[in-house]
Every structure is written in structure tokens, then in C-alpha cells.
SEKE-134364 format. One record per residue (C-alpha): chain; residue in three letters; x, z, y. Coordinates in nm, 3 decimals, m for minus. Example, Ala and Ser with C-alpha at 12.3 -4.5 7.8 and 13.67 -1.06 7.14 Angstrom:
% residues 2
<atom><unit>A</unit><code>ALA</code><x>1.230</x><z>0.780</z><y>m0.450</y></atom>
<atom><unit>A</unit><code>SER</code><x>1.367</x><z>0.714</z><y>m0.106</y></atom>
***
This chain:
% residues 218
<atom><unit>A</unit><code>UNK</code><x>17.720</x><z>12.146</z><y>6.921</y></atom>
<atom><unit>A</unit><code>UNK</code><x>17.656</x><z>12.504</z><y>7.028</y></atom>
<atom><unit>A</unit><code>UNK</code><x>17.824</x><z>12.779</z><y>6.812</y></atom>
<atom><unit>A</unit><code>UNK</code><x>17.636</x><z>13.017</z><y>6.665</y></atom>
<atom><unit>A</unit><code>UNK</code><x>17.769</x><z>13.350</z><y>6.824</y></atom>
<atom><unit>A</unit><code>UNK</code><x>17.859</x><z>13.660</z><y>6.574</y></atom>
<atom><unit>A</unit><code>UNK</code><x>17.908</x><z>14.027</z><y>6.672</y></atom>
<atom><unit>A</unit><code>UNK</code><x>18.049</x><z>14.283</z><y>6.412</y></atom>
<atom><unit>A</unit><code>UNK</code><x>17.982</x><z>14.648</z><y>6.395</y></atom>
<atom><unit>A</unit><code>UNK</code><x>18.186</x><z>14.814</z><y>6.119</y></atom>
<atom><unit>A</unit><code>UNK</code><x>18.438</x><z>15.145</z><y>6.131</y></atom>
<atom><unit>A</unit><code>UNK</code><x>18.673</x><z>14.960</z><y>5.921</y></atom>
<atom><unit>A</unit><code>UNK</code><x>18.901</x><z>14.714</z><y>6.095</y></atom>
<atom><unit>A</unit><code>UNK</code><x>19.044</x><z>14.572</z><y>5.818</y></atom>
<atom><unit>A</unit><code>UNK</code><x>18.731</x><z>14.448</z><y>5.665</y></atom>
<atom><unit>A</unit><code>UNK</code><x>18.655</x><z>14.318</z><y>6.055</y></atom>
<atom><unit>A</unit><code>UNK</code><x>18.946</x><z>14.102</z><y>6.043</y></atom>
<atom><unit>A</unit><code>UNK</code><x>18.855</x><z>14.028</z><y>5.693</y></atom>
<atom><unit>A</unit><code>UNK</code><x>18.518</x><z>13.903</z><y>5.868</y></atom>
<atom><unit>A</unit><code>UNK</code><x>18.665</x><z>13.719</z><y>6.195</y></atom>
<atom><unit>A</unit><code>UNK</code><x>18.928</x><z>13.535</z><y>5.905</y></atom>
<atom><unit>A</unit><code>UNK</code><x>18.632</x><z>13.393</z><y>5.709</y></atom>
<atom><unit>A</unit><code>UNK</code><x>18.409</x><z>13.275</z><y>5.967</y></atom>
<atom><unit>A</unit><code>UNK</code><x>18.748</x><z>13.151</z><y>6.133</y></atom>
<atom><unit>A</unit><code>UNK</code><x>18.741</x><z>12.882</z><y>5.868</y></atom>
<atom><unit>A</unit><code>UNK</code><x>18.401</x><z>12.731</z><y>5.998</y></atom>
<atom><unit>A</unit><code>UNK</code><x>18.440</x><z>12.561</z><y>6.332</y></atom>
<atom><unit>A</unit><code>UNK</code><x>17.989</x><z>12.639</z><y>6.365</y></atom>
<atom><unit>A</unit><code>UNK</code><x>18.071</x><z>13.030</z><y>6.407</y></atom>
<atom><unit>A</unit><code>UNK</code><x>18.233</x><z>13.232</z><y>6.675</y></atom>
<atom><unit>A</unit><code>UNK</code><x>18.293</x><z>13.612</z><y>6.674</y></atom>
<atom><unit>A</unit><code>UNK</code><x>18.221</x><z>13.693</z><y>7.023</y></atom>
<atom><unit>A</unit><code>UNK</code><x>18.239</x><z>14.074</z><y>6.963</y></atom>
<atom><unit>A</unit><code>UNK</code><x>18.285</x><z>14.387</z><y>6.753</y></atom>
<atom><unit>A</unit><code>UNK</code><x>18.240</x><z>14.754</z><y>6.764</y></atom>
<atom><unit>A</unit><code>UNK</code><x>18.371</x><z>15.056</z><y>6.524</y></atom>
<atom><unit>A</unit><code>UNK</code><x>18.055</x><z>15.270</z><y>6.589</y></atom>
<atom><unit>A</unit><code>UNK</code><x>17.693</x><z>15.219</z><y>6.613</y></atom>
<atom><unit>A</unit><code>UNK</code><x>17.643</x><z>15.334</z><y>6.979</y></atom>
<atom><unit>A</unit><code>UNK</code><x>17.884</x><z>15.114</z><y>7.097</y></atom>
<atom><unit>A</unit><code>UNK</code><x>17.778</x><z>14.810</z><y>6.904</y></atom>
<atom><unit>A</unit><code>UNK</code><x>17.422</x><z>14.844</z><y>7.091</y></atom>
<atom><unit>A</unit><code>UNK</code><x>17.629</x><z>14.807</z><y>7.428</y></atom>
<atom><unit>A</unit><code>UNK</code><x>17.803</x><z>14.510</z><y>7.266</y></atom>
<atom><unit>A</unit><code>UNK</code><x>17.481</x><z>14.326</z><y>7.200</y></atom>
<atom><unit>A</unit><code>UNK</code><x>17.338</x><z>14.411</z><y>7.502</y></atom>
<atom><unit>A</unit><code>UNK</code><x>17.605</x><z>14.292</z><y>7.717</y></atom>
<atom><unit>A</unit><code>UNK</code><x>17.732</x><z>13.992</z><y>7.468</y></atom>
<atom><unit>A</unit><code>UNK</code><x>17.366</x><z>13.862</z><y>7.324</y></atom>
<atom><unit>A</unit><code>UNK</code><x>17.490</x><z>13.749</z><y>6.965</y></atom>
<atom><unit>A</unit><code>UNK</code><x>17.287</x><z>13.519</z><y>6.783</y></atom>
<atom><unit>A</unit><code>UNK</code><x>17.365</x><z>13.768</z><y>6.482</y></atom>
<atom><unit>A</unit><code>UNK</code><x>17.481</x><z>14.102</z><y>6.397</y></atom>
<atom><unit>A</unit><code>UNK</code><x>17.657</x><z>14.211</z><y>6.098</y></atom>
<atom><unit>A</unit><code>UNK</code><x>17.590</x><z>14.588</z><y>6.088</y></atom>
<atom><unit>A</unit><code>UNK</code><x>17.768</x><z>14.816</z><y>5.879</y></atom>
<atom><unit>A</unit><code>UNK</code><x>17.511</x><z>15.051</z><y>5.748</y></atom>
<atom><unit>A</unit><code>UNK</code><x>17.746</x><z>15.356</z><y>5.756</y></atom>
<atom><unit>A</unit><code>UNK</code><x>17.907</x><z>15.457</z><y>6.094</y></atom>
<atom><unit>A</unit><code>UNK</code><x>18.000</x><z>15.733</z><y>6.306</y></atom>
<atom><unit>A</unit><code>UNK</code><x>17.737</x><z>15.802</z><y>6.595</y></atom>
<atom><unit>A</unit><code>UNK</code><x>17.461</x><z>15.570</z><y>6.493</y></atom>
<atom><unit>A</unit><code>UNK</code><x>17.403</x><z>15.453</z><y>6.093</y></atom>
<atom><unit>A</unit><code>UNK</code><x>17.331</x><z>15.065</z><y>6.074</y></atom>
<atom><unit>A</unit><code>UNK</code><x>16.970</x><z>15.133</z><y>5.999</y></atom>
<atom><unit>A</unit><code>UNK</code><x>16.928</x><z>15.288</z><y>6.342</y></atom>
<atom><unit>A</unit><code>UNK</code><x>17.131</x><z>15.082</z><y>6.537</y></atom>
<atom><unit>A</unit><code>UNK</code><x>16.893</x><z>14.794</z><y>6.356</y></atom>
<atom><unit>A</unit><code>UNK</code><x>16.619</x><z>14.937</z><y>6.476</y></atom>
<atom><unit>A</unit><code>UNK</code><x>16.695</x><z>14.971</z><y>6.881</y></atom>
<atom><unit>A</unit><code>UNK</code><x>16.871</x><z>14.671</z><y>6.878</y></atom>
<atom><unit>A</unit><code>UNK</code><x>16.582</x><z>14.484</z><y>6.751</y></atom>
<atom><unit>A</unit><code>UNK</code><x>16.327</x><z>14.653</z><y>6.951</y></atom>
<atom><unit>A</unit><code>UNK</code><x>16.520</x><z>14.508</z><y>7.295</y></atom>
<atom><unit>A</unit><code>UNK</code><x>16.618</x><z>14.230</z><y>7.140</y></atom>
<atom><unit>A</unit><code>UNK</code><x>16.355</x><z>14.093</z><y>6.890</y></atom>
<atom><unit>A</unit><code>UNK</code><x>16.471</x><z>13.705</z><y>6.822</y></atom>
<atom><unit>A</unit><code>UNK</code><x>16.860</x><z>13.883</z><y>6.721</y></atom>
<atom><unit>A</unit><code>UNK</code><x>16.906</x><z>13.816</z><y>6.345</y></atom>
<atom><unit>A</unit><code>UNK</code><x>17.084</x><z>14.144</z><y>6.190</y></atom>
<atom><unit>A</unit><code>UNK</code><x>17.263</x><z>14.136</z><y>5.829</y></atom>
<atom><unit>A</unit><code>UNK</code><x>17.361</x><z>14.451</z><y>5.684</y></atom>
<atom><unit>A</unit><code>UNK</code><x>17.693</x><z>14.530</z><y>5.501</y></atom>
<atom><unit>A</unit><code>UNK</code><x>17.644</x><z>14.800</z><y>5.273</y></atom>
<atom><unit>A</unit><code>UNK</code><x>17.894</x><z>14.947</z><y>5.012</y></atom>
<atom><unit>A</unit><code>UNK</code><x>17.494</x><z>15.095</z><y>4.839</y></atom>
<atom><unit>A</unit><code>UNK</code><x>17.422</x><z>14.849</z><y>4.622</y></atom>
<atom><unit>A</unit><code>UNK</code><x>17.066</x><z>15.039</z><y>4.533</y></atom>
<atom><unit>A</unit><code>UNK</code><x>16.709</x><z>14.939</z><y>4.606</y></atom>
<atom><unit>A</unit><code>UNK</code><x>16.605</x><z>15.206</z><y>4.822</y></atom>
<atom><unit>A</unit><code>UNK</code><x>16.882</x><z>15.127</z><y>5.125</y></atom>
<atom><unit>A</unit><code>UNK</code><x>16.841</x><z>14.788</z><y>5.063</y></atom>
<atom><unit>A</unit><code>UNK</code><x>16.441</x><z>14.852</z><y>5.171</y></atom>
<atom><unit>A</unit><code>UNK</code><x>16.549</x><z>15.085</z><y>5.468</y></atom>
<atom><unit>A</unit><code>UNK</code><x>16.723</x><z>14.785</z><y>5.556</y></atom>
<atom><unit>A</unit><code>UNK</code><x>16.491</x><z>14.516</z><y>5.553</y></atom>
<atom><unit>A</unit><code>UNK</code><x>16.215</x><z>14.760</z><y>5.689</y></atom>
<atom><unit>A</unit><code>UNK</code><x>16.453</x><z>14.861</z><y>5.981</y></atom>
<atom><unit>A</unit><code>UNK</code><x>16.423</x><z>14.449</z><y>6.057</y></atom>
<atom><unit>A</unit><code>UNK</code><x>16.768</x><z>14.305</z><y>5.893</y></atom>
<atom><unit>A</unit><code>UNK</code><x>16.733</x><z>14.023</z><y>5.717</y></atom>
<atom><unit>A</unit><code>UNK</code><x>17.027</x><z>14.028</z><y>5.517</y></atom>
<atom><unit>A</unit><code>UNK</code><x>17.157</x><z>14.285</z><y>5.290</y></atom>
<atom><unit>A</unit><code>UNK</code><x>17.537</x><z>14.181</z><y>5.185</y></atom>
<atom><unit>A</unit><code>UNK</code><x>17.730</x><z>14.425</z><y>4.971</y></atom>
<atom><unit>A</unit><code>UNK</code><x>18.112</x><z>14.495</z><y>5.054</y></atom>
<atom><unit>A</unit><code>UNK</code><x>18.250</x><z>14.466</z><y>4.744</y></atom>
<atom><unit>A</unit><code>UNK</code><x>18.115</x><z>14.051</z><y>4.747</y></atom>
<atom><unit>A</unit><code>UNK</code><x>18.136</x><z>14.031</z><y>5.097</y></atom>
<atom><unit>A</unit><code>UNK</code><x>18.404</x><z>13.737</z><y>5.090</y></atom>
<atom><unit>A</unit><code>UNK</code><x>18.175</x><z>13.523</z><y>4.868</y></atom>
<atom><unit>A</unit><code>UNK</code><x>17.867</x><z>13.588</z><y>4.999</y></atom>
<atom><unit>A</unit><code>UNK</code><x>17.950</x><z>13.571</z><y>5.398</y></atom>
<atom><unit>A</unit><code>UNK</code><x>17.917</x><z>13.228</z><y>5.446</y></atom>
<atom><unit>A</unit><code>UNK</code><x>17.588</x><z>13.171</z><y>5.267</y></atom>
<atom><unit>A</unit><code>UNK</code><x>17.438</x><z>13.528</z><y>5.391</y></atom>
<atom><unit>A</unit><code>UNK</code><x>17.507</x><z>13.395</z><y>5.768</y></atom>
<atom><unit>A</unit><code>UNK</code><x>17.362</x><z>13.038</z><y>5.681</y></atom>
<atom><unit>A</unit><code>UNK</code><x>17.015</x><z>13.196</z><y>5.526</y></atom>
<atom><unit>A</unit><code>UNK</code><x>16.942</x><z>13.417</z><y>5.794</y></atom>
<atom><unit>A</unit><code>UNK</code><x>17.084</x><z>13.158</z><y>6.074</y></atom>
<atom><unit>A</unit><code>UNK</code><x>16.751</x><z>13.010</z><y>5.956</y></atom>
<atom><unit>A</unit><code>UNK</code><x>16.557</x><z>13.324</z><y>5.966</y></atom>
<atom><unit>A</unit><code>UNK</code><x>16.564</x><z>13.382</z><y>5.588</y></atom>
<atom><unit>A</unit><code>UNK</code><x>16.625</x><z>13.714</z><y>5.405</y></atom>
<atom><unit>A</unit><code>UNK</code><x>16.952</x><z>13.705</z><y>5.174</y></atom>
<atom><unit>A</unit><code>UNK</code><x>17.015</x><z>14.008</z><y>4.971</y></atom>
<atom><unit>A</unit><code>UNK</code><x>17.344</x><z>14.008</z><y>4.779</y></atom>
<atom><unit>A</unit><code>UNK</code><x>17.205</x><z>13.889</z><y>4.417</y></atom>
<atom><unit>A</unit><code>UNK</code><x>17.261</x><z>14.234</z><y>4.213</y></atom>
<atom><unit>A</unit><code>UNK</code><x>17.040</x><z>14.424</z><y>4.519</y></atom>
<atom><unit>A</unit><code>UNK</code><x>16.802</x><z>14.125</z><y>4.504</y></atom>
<atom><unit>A</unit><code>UNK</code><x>16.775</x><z>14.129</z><y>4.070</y></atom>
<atom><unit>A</unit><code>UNK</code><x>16.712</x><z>14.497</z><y>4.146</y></atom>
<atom><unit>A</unit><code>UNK</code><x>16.425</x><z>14.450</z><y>4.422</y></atom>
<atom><unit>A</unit><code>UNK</code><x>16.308</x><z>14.219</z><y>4.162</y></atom>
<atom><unit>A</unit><code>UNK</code><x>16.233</x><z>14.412</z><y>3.900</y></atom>
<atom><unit>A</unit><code>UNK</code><x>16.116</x><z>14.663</z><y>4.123</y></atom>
<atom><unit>A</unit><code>UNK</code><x>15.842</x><z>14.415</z><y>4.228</y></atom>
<atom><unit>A</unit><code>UNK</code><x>15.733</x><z>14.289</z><y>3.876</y></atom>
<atom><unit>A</unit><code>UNK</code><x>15.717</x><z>14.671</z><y>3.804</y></atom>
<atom><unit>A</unit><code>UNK</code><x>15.449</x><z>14.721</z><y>4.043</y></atom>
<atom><unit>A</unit><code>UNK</code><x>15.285</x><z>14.463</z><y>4.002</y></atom>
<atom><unit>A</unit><code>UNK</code><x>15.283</x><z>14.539</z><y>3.595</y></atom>
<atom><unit>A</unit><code>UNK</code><x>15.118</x><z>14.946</z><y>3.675</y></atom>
<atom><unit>A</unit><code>UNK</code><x>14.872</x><z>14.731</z><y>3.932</y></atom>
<atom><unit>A</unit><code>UNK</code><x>14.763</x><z>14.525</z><y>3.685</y></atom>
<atom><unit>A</unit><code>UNK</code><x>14.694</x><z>14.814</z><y>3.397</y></atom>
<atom><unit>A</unit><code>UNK</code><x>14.440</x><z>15.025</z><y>3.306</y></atom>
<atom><unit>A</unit><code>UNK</code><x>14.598</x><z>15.225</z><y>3.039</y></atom>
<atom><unit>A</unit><code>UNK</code><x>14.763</x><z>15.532</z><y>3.219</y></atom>
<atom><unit>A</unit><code>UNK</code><x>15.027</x><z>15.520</z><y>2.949</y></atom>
<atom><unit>A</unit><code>UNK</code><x>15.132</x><z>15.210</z><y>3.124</y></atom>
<atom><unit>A</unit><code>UNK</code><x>15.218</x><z>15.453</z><y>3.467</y></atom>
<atom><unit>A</unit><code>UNK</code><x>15.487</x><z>15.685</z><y>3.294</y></atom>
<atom><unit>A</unit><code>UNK</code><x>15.851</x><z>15.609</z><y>3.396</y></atom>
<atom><unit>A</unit><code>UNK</code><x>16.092</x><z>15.540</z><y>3.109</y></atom>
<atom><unit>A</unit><code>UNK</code><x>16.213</x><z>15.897</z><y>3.118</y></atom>
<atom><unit>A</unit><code>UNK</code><x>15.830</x><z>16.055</z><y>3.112</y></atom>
<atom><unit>A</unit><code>UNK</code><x>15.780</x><z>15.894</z><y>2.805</y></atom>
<atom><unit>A</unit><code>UNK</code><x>16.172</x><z>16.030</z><y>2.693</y></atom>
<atom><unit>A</unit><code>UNK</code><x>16.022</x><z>16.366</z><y>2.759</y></atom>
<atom><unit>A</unit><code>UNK</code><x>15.706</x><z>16.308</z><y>2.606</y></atom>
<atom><unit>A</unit><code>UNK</code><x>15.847</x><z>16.222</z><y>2.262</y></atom>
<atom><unit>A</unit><code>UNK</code><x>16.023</x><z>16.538</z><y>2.300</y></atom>
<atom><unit>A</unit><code>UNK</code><x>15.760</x><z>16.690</z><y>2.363</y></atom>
<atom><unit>A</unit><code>UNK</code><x>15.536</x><z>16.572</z><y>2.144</y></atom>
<atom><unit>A</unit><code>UNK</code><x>15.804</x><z>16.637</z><y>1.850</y></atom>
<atom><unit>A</unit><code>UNK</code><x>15.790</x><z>17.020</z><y>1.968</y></atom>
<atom><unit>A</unit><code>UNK</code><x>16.073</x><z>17.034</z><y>2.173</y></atom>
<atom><unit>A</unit><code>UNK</code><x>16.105</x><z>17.361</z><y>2.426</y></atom>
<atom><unit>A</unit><code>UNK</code><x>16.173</x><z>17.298</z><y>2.787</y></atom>
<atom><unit>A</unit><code>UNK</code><x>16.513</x><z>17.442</z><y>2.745</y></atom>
<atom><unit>A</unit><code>UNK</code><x>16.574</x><z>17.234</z><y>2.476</y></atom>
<atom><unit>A</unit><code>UNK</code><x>16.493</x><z>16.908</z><y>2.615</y></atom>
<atom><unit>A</unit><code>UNK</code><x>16.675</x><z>16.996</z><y>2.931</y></atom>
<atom><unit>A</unit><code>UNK</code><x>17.022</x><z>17.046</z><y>2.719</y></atom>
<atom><unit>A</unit><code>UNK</code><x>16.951</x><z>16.662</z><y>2.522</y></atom>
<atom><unit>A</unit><code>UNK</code><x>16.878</x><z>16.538</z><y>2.824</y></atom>
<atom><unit>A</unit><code>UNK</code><x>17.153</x><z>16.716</z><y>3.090</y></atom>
<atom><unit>A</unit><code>UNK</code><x>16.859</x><z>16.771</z><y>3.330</y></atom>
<atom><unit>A</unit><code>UNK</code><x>16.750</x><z>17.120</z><y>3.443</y></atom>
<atom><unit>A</unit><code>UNK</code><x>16.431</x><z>17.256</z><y>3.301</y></atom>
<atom><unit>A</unit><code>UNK</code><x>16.260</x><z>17.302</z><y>3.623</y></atom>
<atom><unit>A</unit><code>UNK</code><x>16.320</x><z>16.905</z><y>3.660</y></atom>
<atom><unit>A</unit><code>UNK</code><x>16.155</x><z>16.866</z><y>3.258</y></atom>
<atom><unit>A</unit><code>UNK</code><x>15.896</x><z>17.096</z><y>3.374</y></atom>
<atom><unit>A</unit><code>UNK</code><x>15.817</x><z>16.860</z><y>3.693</y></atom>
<atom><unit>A</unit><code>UNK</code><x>15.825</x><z>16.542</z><y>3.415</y></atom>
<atom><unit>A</unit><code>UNK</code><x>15.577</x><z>16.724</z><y>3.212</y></atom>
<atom><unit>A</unit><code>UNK</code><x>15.320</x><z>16.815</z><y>3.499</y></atom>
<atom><unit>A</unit><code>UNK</code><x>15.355</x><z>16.468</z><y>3.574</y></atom>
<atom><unit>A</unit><code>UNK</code><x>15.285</x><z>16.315</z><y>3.272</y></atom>
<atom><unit>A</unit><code>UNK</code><x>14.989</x><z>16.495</z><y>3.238</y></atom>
<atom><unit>A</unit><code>UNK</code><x>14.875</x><z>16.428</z><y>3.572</y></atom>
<atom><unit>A</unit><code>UNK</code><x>14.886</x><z>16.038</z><y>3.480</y></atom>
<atom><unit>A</unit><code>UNK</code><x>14.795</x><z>16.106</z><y>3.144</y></atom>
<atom><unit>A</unit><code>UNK</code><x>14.476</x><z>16.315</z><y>3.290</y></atom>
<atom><unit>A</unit><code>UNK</code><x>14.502</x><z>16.574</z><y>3.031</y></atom>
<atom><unit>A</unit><code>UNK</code><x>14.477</x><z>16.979</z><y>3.056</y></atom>
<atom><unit>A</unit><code>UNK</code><x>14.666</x><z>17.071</z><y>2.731</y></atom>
<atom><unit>A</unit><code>UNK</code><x>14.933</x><z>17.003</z><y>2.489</y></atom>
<atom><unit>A</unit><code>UNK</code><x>14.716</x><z>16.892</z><y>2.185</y></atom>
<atom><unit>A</unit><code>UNK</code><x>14.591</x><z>16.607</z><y>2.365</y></atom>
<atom><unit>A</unit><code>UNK</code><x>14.933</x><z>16.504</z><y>2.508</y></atom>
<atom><unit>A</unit><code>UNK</code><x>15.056</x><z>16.473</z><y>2.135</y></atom>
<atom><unit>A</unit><code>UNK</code><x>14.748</x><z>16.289</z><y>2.041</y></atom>
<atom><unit>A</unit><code>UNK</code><x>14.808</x><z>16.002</z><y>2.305</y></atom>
<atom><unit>A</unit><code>UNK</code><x>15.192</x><z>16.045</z><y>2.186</y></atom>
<atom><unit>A</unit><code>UNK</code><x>15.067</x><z>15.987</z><y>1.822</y></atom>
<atom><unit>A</unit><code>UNK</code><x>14.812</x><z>15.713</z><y>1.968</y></atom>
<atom><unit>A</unit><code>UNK</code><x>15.091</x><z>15.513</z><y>2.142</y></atom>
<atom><unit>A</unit><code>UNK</code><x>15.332</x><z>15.536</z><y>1.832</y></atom>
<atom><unit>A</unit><code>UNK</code><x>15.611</x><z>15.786</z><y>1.999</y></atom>
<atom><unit>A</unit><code>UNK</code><x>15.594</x><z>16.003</z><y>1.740</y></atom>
<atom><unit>A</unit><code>UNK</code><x>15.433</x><z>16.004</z><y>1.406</y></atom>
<atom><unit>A</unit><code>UNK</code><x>15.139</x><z>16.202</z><y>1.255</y></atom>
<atom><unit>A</unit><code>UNK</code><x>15.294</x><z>16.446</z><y>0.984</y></atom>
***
């Protein structure tokens, strides 16, 4: 049976041998290739045509993301998972949108390797499962201020922090020092929350504040 061929891009040789030592356990994977930069892993592919890529998303030259991007525009059936030491949502999107179809973090990269290459051997998406919890509740988020029609429902948790300041007469200044944000920053939250709010003045922020139970009448 035909081994399914593995290049890896990463500035880090120890975690490359860590790589080429796992799959060495599985007699379906071969390592036909690796790179310490993202310029050079381009000429790798191009030359070696891996069945996948594992891309660090960090390197000198070329970031993962990029390197993602060209490789998959000359090479469009290549499967690409990212290693990532980011375990937020927004590089975790970059990657996906760049074309990857994995997302592996570093720190779980022994655990994860195995099943990571087997998902997206079979053109699935894997996301390490504390990026993919995180995507997750991203999602239902959206889905929850789609689904509203109370413009209370829009403001972040820290809009309606700063409203309840606010609305209990708080100054800028003194929200910014409770808070350890500046007060241009509670200023932006503010204009904000009156933008989603659609309200021109302070009485009728407090009223909705008063309305929705933040603070109470006196």
C-alpha cells in the first residue's frame, strides 16, 4: 500500500525530529521532506509533491499562513495542517481561511499528530480541541446576536461591565482605574454601547440599564 507522503516546515528542529519520531511509529506515513523557513518549504513541495504539509505558522521569510496560501494556489489537492503555539480563535480562522485544514497546537502536538494527519488524510478539518471549544462558542455566539431582536442582546460582556458603571455614575476615569483599561478605550465602549443601544444621551442609557436589571432604580 502506497504511503502517504509528509513534508515539514518548522524553524525548530527539535520539534521536526519530534515529528519524523512519531510518524516513524506508523509504517502508512513517510516524511519525505522538511524545511526551517517558509520560502524554502514552497521549493520543497514543489519539487517533492507531499500528500500533506505540516506548516509551522511562525517562520522566518514566509509565516505559515502565507506559505498556505501559494502553496495551495499551485497545488490545490495538497492537504496543509498548521502547527501553531496561538491557541486563539482569530489565527486559528487565518488558518483555515488561508486553506489548512488542520489547526494542531504545539504544546499537544504529540497527542494530537496522529489523529490530526488521519482527519485531514480524509479531507476533514481537525482543530486541536481547546481552538475548536473556542471556534465553538464563537459560532453559537453569532448565531445567538442573529437570532435577537433586543439590541441589549449585541453588547459584549465588557459593554455591559461598563454600562453598569456607567449607569451607577461612574466617571470615565474612574471606570478606567476598576477596570485597568485606558479611558480613551472606556470612552470607545461607551460610544459603542450607545450605538447598539441606539440612544443619544445618558438618561436613556440608565433607563435600559434599570430596564435590563444592571442596576437598580433608587
Amino acid at each position: 500500500m502506497k504511503k502517504t507522503t509528509i513534508f515539514i516546515a518548522d524553524d525548530h528542529p527539535v520539534l521536526r525530529n519530534g515529528i519524523k519520531a512519531i510518524l516513524a511509529g506508523s509504517p502508512d506515513y513517510e516524511v519525505i521532506g522538511e524545511a526551517d523557513d517558509g520560502l524554502q518549504a514552497l521549493s520543497g513541495i514543489a519539487s517533492l509533491k507531499p500528500d500533506i504539509v505540516m506548516m509551522d505558522i511562525t517562520m522566518p521569510g514566509l509565516n505559515g499562513i502565507m506559505a498556505t496560501k501559494r502553496a495551495l494556489e499551485d497545488f490545490p489537492d495538497l492537504k496543509v495542517i498548521i502547527l501553531s503555539m496561538h491557541g486563539d480563535v482569530v489565527h486559528a480562522i487565518d488558518a483555515f481561511r488561508a486553506g489548512a485544514l488542520g489547526y494542531v497546537l504545539k504544546e499537544s502536538a504529540t497527542q494530537e499528530l496522529i489523529q490530526a494527519v488521519e482527519k485531514v488524510k480524509a479531507g476533514t478539518k481537525y482543530a486541536s480541541p481547546a481552538v475548536a471549544e473556542e471556534l465553538l462558542n464563537d459560532i453559537v455566539d453569532v448565531i445567538k446576536k442573529e437570532q435577537s431582536h433586543d439590541p441589549f442582546d449585541l453588547l459584549s460582556h465588557r459593554e455591559k461591565e461598563i454600562l453598569k458603571f456607567i449607569a451607577d455614575g461612574s466617571t470615565s476615569r474612574e471606570i478606567a482605574d476598576k477596570l485597568f483599561i485606558s479611558i480613551s478605550t472606556v470612552k470607545s465602549h461607551r460610544n459603542n454601547i450607545m450605538k447598539k443601544l441606539k440612544v443619544n444621551d445618558m438618561a436613556n442609557l440608565i433607563k435600559i440599564a434599570i430596564r435590563k436589571g444592571i442596576v437598580k432604580p433608587e
